[in-house]
PyMOL CGO cylinders between C-alpha atoms (Angstrom):
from pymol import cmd
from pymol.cgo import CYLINDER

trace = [
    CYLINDER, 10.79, -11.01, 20.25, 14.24, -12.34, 20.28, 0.3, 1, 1, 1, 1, 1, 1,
    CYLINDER, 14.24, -12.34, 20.28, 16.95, -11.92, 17.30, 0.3, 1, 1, 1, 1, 1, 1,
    CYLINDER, 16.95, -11.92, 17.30, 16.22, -14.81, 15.14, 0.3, 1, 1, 1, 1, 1, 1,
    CYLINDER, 16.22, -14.81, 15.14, 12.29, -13.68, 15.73, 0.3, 1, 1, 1, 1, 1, 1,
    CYLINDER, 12.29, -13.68, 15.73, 13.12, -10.32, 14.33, 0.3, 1, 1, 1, 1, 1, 1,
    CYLINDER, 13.12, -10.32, 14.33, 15.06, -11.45, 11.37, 0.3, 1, 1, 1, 1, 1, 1,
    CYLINDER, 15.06, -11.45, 11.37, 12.49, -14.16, 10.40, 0.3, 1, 1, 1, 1, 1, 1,
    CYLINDER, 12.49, -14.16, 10.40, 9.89, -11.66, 10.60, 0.3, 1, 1, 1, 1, 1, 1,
    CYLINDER, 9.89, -11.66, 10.60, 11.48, -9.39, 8.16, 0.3, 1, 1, 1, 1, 1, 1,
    CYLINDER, 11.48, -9.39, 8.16, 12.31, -12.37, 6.06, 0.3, 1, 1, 1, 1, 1, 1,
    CYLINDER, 12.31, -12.37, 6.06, 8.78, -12.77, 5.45, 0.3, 1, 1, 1, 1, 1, 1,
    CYLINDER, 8.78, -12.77, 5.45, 7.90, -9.02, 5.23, 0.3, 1, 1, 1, 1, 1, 1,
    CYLINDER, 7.90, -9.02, 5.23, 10.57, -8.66, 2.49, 0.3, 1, 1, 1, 1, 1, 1,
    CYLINDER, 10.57, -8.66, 2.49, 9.30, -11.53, 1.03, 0.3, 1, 1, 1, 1, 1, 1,
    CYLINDER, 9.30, -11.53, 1.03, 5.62, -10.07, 1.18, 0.3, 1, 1, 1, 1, 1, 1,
    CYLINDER, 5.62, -10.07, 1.18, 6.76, -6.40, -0.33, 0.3, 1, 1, 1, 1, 1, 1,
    CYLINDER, 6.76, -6.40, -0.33, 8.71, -8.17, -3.60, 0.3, 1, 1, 1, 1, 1, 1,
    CYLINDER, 8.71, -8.17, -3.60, 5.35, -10.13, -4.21, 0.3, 1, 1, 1, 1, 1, 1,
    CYLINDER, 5.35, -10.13, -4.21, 2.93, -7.42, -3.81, 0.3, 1, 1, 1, 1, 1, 1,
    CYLINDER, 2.93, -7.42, -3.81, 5.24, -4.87, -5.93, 0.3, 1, 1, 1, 1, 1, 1,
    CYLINDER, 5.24, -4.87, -5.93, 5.72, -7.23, -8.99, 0.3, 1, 1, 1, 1, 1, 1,
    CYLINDER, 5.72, -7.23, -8.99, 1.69, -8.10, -8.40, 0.3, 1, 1, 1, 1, 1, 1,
    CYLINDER, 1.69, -8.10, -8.40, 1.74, -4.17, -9.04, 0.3, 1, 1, 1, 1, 1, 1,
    CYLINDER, 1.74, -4.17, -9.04, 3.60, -3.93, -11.73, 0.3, 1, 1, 1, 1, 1, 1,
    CYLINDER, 3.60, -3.93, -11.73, 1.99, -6.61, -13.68, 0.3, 1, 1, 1, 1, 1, 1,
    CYLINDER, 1.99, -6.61, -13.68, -1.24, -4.99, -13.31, 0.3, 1, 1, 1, 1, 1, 1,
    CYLINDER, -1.24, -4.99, -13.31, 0.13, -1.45, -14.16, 0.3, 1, 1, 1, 1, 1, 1,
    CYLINDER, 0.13, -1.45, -14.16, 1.47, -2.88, -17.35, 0.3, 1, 1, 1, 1, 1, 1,
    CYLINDER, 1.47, -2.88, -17.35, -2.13, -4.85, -18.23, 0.3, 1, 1, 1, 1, 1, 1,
    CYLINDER, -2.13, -4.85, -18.23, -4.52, -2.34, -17.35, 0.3, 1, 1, 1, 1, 1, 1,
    CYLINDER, -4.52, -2.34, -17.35, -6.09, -0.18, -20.07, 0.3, 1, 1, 1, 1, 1, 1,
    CYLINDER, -6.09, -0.18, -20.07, -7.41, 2.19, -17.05, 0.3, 1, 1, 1, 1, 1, 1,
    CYLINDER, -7.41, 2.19, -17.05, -5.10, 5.46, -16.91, 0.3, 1, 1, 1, 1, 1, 1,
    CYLINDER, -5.10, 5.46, -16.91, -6.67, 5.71, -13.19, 0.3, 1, 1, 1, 1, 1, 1,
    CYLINDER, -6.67, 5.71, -13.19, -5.72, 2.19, -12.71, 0.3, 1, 1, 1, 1, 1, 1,
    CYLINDER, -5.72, 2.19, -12.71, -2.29, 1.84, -14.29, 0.3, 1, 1, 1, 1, 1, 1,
    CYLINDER, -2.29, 1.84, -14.29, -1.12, 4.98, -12.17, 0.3, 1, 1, 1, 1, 1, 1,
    CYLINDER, -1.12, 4.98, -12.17, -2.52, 3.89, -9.13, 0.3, 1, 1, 1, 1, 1, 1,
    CYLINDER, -2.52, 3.89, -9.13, -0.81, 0.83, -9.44, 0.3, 1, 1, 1, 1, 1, 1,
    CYLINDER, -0.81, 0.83, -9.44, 2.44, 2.18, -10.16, 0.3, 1, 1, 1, 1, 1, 1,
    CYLINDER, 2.44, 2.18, -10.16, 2.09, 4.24, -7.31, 0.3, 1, 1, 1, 1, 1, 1,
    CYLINDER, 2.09, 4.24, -7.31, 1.70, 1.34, -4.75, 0.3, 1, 1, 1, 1, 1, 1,
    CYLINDER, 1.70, 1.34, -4.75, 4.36, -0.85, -6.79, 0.3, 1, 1, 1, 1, 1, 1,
    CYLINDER, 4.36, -0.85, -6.79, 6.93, 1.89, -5.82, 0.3, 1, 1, 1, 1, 1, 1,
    CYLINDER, 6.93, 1.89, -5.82, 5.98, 2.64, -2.39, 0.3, 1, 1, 1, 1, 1, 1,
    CYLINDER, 5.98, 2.64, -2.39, 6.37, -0.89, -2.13, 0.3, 1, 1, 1, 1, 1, 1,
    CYLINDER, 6.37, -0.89, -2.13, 9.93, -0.94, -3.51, 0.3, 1, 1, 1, 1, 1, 1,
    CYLINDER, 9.93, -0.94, -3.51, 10.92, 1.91, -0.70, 0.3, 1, 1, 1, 1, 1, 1,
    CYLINDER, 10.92, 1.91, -0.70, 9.04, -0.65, 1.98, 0.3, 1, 1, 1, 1, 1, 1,
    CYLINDER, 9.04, -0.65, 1.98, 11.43, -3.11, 0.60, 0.3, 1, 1, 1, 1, 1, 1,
    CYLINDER, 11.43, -3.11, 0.60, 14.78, -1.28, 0.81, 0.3, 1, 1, 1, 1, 1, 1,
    CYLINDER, 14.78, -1.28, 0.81, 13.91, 0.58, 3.99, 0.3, 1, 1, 1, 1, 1, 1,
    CYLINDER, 13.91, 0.58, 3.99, 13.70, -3.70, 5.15, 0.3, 1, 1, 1, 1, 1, 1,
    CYLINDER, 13.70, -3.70, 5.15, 16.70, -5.04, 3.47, 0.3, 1, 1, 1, 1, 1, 1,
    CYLINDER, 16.70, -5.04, 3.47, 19.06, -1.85, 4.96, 0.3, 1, 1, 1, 1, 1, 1,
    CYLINDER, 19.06, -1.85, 4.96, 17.26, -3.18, 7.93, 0.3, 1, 1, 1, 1, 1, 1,
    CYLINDER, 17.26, -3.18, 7.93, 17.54, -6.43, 8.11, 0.3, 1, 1, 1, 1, 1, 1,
    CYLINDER, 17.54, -6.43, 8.11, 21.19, -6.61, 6.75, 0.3, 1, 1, 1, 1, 1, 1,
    CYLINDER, 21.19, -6.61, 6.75, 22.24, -4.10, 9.82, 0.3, 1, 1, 1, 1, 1, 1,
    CYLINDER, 22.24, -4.10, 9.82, 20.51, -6.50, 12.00, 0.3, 1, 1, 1, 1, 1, 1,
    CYLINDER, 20.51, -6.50, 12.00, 22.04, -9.25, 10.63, 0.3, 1, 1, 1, 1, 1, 1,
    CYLINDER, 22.04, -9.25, 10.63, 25.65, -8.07, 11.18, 0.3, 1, 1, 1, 1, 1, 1,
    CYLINDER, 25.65, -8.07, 11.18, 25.21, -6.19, 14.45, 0.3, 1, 1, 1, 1, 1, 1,
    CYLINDER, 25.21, -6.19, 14.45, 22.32, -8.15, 16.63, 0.3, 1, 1, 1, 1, 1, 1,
    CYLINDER, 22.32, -8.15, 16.63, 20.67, -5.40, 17.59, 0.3, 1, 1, 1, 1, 1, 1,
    CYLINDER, 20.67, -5.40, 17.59, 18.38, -2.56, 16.41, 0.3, 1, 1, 1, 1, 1, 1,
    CYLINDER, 18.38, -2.56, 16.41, 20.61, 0.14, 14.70, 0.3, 1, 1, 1, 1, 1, 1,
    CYLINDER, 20.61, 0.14, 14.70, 20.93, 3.39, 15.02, 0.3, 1, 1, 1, 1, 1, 1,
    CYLINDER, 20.93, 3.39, 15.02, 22.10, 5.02, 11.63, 0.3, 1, 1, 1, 1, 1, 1,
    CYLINDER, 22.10, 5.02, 11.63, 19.09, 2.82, 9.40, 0.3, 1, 1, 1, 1, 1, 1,
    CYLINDER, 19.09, 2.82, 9.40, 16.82, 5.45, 8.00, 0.3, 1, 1, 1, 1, 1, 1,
    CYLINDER, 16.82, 5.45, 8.00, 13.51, 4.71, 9.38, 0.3, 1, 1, 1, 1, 1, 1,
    CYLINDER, 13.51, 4.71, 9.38, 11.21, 6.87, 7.45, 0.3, 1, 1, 1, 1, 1, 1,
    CYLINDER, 11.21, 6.87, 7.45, 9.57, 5.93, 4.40, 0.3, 1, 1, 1, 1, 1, 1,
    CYLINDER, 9.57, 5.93, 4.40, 7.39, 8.71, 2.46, 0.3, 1, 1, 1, 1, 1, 1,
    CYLINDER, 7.39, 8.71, 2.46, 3.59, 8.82, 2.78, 0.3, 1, 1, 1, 1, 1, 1,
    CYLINDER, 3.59, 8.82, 2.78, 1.30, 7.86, 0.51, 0.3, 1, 1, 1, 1, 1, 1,
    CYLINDER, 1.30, 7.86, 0.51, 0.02, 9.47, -2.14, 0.3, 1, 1, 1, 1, 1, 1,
    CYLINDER, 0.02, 9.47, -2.14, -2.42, 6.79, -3.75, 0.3, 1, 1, 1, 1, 1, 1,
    CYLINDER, -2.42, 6.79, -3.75, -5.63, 8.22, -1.97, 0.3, 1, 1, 1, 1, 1, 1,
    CYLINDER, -5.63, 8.22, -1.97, -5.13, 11.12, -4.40, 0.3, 1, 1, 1, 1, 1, 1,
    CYLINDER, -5.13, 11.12, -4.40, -4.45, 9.44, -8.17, 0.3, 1, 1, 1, 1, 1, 1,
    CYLINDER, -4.45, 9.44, -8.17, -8.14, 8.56, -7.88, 0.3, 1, 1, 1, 1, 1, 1,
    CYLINDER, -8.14, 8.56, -7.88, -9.51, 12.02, -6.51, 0.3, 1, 1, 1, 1, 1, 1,
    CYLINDER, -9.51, 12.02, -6.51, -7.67, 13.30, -9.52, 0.3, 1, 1, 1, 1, 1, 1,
    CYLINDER, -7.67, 13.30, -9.52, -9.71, 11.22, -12.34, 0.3, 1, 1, 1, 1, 1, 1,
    CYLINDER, -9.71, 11.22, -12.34, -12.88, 13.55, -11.60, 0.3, 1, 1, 1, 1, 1, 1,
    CYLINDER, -12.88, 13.55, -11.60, -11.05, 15.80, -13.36, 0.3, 1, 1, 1, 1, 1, 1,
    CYLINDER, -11.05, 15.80, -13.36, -10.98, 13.03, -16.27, 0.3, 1, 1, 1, 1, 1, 1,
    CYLINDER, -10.98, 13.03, -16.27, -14.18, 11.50, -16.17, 0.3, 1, 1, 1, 1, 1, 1,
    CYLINDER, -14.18, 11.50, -16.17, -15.15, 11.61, -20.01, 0.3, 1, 1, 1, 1, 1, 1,
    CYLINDER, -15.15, 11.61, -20.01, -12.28, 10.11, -20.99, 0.3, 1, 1, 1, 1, 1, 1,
    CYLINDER, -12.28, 10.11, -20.99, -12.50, 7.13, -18.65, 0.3, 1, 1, 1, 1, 1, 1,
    CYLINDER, -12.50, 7.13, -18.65, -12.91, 3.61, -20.29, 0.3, 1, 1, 1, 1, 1, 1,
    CYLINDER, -12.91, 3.61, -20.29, -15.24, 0.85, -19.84, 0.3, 1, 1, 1, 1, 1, 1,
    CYLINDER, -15.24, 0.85, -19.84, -15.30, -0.95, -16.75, 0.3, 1, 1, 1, 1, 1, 1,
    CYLINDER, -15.30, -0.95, -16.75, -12.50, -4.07, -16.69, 0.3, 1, 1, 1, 1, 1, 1,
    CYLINDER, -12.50, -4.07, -16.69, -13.40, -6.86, -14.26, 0.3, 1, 1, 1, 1, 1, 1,
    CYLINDER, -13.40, -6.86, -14.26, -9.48, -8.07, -14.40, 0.3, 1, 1, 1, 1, 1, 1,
    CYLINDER, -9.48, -8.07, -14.40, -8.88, -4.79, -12.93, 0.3, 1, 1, 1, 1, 1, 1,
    CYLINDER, -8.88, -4.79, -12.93, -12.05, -5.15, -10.37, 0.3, 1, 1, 1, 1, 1, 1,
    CYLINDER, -12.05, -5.15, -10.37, -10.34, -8.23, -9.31, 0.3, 1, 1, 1, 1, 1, 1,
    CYLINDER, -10.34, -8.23, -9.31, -6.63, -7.44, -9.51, 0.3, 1, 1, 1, 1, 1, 1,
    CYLINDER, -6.63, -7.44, -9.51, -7.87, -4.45, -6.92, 0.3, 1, 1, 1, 1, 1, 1,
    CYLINDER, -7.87, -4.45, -6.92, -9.76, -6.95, -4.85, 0.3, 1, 1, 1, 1, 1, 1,
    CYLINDER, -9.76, -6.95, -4.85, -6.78, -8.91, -4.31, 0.3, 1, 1, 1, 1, 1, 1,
    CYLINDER, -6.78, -8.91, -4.31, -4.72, -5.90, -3.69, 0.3, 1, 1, 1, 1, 1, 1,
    CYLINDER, -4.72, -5.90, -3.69, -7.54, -4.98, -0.91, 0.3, 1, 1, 1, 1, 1, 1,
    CYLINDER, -7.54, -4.98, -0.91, -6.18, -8.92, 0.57, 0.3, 1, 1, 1, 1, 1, 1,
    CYLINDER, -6.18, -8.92, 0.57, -2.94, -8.21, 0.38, 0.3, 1, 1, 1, 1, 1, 1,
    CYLINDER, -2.94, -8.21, 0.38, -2.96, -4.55, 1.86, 0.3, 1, 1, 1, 1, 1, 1,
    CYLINDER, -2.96, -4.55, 1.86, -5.08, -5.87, 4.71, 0.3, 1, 1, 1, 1, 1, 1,
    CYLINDER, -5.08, -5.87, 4.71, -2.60, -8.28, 5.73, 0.3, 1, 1, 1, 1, 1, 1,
    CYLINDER, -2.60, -8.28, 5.73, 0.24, -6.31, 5.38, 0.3, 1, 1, 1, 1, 1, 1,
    CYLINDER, 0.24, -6.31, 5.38, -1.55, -3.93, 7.60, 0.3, 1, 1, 1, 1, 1, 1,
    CYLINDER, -1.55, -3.93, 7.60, -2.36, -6.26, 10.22, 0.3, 1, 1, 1, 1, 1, 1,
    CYLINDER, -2.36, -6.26, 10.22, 1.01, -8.08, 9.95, 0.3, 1, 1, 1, 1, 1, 1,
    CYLINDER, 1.01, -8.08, 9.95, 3.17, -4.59, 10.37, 0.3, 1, 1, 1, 1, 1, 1,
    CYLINDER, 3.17, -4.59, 10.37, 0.94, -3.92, 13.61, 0.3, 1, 1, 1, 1, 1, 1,
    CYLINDER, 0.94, -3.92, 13.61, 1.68, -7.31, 14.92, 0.3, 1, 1, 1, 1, 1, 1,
    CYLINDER, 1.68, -7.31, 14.92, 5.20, -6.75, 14.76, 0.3, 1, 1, 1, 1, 1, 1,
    CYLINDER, 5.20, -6.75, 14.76, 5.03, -2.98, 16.23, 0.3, 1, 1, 1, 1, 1, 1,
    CYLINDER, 5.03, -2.98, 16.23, 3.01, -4.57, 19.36, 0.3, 1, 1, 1, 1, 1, 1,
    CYLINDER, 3.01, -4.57, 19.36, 5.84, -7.59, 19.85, 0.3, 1, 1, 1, 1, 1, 1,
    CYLINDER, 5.84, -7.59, 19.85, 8.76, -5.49, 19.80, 0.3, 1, 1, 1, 1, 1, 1,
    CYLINDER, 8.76, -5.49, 19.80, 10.23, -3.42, 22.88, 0.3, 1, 1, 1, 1, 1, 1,
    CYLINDER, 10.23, -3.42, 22.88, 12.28, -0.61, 20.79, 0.3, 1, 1, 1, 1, 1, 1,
    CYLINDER, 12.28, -0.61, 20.79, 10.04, 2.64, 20.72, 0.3, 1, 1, 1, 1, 1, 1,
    CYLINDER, 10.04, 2.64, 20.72, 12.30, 3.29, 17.36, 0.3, 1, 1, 1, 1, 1, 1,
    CYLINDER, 12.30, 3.29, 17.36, 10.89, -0.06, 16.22, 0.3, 1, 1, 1, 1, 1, 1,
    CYLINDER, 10.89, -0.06, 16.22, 7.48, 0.19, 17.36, 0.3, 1, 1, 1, 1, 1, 1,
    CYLINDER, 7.48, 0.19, 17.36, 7.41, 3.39, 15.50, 0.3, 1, 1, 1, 1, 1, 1,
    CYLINDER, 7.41, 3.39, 15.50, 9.01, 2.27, 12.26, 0.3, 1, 1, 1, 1, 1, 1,
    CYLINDER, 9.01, 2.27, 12.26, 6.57, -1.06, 12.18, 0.3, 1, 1, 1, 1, 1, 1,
    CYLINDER, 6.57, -1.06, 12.18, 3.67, 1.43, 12.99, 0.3, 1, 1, 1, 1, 1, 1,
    CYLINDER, 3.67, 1.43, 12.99, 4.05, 4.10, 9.99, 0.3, 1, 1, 1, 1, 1, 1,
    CYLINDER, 4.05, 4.10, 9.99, 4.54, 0.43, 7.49, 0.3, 1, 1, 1, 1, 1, 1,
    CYLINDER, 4.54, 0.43, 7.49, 1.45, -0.44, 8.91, 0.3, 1, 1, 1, 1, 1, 1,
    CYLINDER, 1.45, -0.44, 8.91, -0.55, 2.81, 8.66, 0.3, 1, 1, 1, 1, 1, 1,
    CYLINDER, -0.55, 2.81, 8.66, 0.75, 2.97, 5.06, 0.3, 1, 1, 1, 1, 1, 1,
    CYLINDER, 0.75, 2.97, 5.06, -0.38, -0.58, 4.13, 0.3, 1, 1, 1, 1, 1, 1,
    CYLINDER, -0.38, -0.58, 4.13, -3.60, 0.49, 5.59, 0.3, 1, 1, 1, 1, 1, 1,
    CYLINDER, -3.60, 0.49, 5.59, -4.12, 3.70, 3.48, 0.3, 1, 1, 1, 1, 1, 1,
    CYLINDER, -4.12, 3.70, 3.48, -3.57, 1.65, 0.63, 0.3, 1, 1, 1, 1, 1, 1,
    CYLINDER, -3.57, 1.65, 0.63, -6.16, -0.24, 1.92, 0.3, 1, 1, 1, 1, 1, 1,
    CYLINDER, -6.16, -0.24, 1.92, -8.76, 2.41, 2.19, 0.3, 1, 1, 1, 1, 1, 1,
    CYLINDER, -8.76, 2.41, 2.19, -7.44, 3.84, -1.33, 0.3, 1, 1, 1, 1, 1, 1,
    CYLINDER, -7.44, 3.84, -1.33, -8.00, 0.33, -2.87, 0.3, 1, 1, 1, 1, 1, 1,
    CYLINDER, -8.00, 0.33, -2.87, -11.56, -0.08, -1.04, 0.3, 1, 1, 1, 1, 1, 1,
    CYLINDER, -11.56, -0.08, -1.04, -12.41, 3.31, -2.34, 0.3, 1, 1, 1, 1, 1, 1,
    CYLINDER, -12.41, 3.31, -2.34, -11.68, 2.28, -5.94, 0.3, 1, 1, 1, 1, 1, 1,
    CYLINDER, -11.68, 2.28, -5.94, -13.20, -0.85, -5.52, 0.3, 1, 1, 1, 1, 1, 1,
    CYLINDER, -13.20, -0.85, -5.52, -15.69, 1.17, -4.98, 0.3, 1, 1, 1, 1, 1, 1,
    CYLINDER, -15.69, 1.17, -4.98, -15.01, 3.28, -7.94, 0.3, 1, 1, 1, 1, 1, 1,
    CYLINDER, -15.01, 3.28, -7.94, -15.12, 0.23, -10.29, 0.3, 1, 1, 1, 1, 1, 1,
    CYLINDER, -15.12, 0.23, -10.29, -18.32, -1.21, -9.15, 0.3, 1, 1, 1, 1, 1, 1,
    CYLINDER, -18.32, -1.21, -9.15, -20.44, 1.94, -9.20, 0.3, 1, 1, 1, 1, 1, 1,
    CYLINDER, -20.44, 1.94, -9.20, -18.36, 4.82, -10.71, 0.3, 1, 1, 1, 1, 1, 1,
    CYLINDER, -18.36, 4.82, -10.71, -21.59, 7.11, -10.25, 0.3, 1, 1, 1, 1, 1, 1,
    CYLINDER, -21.59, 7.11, -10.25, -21.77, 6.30, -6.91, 0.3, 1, 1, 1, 1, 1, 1,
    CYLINDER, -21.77, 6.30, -6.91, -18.26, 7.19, -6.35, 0.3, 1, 1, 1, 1, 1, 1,
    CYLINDER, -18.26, 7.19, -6.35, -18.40, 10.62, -8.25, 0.3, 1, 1, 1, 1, 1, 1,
    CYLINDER, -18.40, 10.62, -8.25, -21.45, 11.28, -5.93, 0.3, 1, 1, 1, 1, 1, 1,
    CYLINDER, -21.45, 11.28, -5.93, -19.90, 10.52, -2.87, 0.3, 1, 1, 1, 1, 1, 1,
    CYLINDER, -19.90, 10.52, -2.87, -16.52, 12.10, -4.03, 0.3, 1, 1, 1, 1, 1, 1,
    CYLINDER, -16.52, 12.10, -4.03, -18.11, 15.51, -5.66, 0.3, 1, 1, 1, 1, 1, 1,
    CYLINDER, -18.11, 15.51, -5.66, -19.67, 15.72, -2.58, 0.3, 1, 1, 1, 1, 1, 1,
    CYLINDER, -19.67, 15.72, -2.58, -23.00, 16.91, -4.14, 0.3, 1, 1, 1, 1, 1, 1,
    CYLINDER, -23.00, 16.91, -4.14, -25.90, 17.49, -2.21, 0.3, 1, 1, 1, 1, 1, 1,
    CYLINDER, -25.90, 17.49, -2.21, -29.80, 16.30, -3.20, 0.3, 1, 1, 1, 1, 1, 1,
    CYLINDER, -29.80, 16.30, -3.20, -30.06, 20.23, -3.41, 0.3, 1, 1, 1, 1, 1, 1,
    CYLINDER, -30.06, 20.23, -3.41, -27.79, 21.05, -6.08, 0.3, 1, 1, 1, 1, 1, 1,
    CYLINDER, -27.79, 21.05, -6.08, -25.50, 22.33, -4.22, 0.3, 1, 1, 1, 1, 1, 1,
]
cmd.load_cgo(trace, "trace")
């Protein structure tokens, strides 16, 4: 991947991360769901550290042509798998199912999945171990928000399901 190929390609993941965190945003603000509204908050500002962490990037490479040394290529983990874990605690108070939040998730799932696959596209093209690394944990995040968002698709579309499978209950009673 030469220069230009590297800056067009975090162009478009810049791009990508200001979409998907207003996309966020909009859905933490309609949702009625405290599990939903939080989770989506979550991702929108995970999403806003994807997008810094790419700008300092991108400007550095812009001015100096070549991967930098000083740009601060870690980016926290996750923590959406665990706003839903949480809501077993909160199961009473849960309202009715919302099929704009079913498919505001379901489009999240699209969007997630791409940037997942996109990020590991870029880690495979580029030579830099430094970048390979930094492309690899954007893409390992976009996937967990992947599986988080799968699991509360899940969650929306059979909640008992869900509690089940999270509870871990047996068919015993244990």
């Amino acid at each position: 991947m030469n220069e230009r190929e590297r800056l067009n390609a975090l162009e478009v993941a810049l791009n990508n991360e200001a979409i998907e965190r207003e996309f966020y945003l909009k859905n933490a603000k309609r949702t009625k769901n405290p599990v939903g509204k939080a989770m989506f908050k979550q991702i929108a500002d995970e999403e806003l550290e994807h997008y810094e962490r790419l700008k300092e990037l991108y400007e550095k490479l812009e001015r100096k042509e070549k991967w930098p040394e000083t740009v601060p290529l870690k980016v926290k983990d996750t923590i959406v798998k665990d706003i839903l874990k949480d809501s077993v605690q909160n199961v009473d108070k849960m309202p009715e199912r919302d099929d704009d939040d079913l498919k505001a998730v379901q489009t999240a799932i699209d969007f997630e999945a791409k940037g997942a696959s996109y990020y590991a596209k870029l880690r495979d093209d580029v030579p830099d171990p430094r970048e390979k690394e930094f492309f690899n944990l954007l893409a390992r995040i976009e996937h967990e928000h992947y599986l988080s968002l799968k699991d509360t698709e899940e969650y929306l579309t059979d909640p008992a399901s869900w509690y089940t499978k999270t509870e871990h209950h047996g068919l015993d009673g244990v």
